[in-house]
N, C-alpha and C positions, 0 to 999 in steps of 0.2 A: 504493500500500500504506500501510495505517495503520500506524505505529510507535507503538507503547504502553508506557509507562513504568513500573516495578516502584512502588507506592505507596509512600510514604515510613513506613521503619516506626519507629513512636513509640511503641511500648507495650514495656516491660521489667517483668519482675519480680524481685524480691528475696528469695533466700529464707531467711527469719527463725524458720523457726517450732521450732527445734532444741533440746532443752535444755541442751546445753554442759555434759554430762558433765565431760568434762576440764580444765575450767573451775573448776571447782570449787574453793573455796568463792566465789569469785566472781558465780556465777549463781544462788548459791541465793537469792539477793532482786533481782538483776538482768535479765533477758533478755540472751545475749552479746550481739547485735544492740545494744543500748545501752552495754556496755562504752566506754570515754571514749580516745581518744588526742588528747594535747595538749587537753584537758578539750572535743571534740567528740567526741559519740558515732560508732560506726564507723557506723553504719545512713546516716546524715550524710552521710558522706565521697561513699558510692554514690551516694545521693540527687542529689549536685552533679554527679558527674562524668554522671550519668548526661542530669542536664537542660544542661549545656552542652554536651551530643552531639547534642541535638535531640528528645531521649525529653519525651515530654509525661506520658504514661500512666506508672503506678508501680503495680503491683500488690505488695502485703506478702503472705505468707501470715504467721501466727502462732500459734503452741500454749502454751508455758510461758511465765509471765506478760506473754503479748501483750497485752492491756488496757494494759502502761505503754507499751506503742510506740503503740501507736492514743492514746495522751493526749500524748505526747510529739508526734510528728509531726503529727495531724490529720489535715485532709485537704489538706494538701500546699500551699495556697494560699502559705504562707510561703517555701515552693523554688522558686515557679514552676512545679510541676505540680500536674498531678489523681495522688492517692492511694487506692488502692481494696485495700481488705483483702478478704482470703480465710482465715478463720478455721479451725481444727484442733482438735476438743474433745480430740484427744492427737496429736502429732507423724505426718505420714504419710509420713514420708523424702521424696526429693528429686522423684522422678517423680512419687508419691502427691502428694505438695504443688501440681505443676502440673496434674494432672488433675485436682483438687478444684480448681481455679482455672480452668478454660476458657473456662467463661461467660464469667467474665469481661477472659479476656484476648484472648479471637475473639468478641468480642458480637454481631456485625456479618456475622461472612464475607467483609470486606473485603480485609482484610490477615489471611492468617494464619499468619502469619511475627511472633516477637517475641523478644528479649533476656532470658536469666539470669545472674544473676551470685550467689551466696553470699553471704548477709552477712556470713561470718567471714574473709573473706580483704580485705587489703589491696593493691591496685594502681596502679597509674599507665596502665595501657591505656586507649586513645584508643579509645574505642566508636564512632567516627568512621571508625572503619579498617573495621569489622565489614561484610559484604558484604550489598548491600541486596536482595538477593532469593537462594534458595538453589535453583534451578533446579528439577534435577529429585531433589538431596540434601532430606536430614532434618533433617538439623543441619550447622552449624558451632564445632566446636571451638577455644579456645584453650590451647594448652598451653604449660608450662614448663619450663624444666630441674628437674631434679630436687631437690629439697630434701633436706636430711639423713636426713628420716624420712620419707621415700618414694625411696628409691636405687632402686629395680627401674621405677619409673615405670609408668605406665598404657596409654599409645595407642605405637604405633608411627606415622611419618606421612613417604609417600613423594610426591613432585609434588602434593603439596597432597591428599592420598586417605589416611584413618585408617585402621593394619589392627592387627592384636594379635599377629602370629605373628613378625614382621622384628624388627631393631634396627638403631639405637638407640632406646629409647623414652622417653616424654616423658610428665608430670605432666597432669592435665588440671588449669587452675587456675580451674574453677568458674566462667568464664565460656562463655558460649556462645549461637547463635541458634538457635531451633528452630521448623520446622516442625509445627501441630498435628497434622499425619498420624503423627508420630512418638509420639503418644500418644491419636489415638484409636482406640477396639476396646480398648485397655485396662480390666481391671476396677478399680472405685473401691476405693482403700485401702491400706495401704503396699507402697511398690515403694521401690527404689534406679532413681536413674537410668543405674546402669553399667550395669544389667540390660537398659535397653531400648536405649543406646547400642552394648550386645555386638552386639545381635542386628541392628540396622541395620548397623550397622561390616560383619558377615557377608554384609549384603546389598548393600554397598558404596555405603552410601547418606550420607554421611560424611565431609564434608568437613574441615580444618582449619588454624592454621597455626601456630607457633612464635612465641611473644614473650619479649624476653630482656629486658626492662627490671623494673622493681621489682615485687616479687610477696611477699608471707608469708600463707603459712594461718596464723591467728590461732588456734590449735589451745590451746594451753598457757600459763597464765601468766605463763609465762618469756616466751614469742613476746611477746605484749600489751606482758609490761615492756621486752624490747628496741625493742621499737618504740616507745615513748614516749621512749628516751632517741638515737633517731636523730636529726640534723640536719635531714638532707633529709627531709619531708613529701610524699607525692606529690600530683599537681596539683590536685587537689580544690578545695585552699585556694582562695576568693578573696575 
């Protein structure tokens, strides 16, 4: 019998393309994705963690002043990866962002299995942990305790299986893998991704797991400043 090995998956996207309402005044001539801690922009910090996991591929989407992220990062030759944009002539929310992105992130049909992560959240998660193939599941979520301004939390998640109805439940913190079948037959244009996550979770197609290490959604000004005045940095640095 031939034993065959799940491809190694190297392609992640980042999703940038937001306009940081609650940001405000801050994004009115910034993209948050460029937002600065400890004077390196947050888009950065992914970018690193993401290529010492073994991520080669970076996919950006971008909508409100993405032009300074495509001048700022290039095309990626500087991190040690390939950067490839997926551009937004107006923001398509989070699902919309990766179904405007396929081509490019399943060009192949190889692998089509790949990594998201939010550019507004800060982490320390080992994307090394993320499971390398999702069998006969859609996605793999990571979630988190609950933060002050999400107390009711998002997924519930029992032996490693997300459902919405049990407790205790838990934050989803913007990271995750996903299978393209989880977005295609979708129609082009904005969607939320809880929308397509509900309806899989329903189908119990949904896996996930709990990480209790450093985590802030970058949501509010306040958040950004307390995290420049933290000590500890998460691993990003090197």
């Amino acid at each position: 019998m031939i034993v065959t090995f799940p491809v190694a998956i190297k392609t992640a996207m980042i999703l940038a393309a937001g306009r940081g309402e609650r940001m405000r005044p801050l994004t009115d001539e910034v993209p948050k994705p460029l937002l600065k801690i400890n004077d390196r922009p947050l888009i950065e910090y992914h970018i690193l963690a993401l290529e010492k996991s073994g991520f080669s591929r970076i996919v950006i989407n971008h909508a409100w002043l993405g032009q300074q992220i495509v001048d700022y990062l290039g095309d990626g030759q500087r991190f040690g990866v390939q950067i490839i944009y997926s551009p937004e002539a107006t923001a398509l929310e989070t699902a919309g962002g990766i179904i405007n992105a396929l081509p490019v992130l399943c060009p192949d049909g190889v692998n089509p299995t790949f990594a998201v992560v939010n550019a507004d959240i800060f982490c320390d998660y080992d994307y090394t942990k993320l499971p390398t193939h999702l069998g006969n599941d859609l996605a793999h979520l990571v979630l988190v305790n609950n933060p002050p301004h999400n107390p009711a939390g998002d997924f519930a998640i029992e032996s490693g299986r997300l459902g919405q109805q049990s407790e205790p439940r838990f934050t989803f913190s913007g990271i995750g893998l996903y299978h393209r079948d989880l977005f295609t037959g979708r129609q082009a244009g904005s969607l939320r991704l809880a929308v397509v996550l509900r309806d899989a979770i329903t189908r119990d197609r949904v896996r996930g797991e709990v990480y209790a290490g450093q985590w802030i959604d970058i949501g509010t000004p306040e958040r950004l400043a307390q995290l420049n005045t933290m000590e500890r940095i998460a691993h990003y640095d090197r």
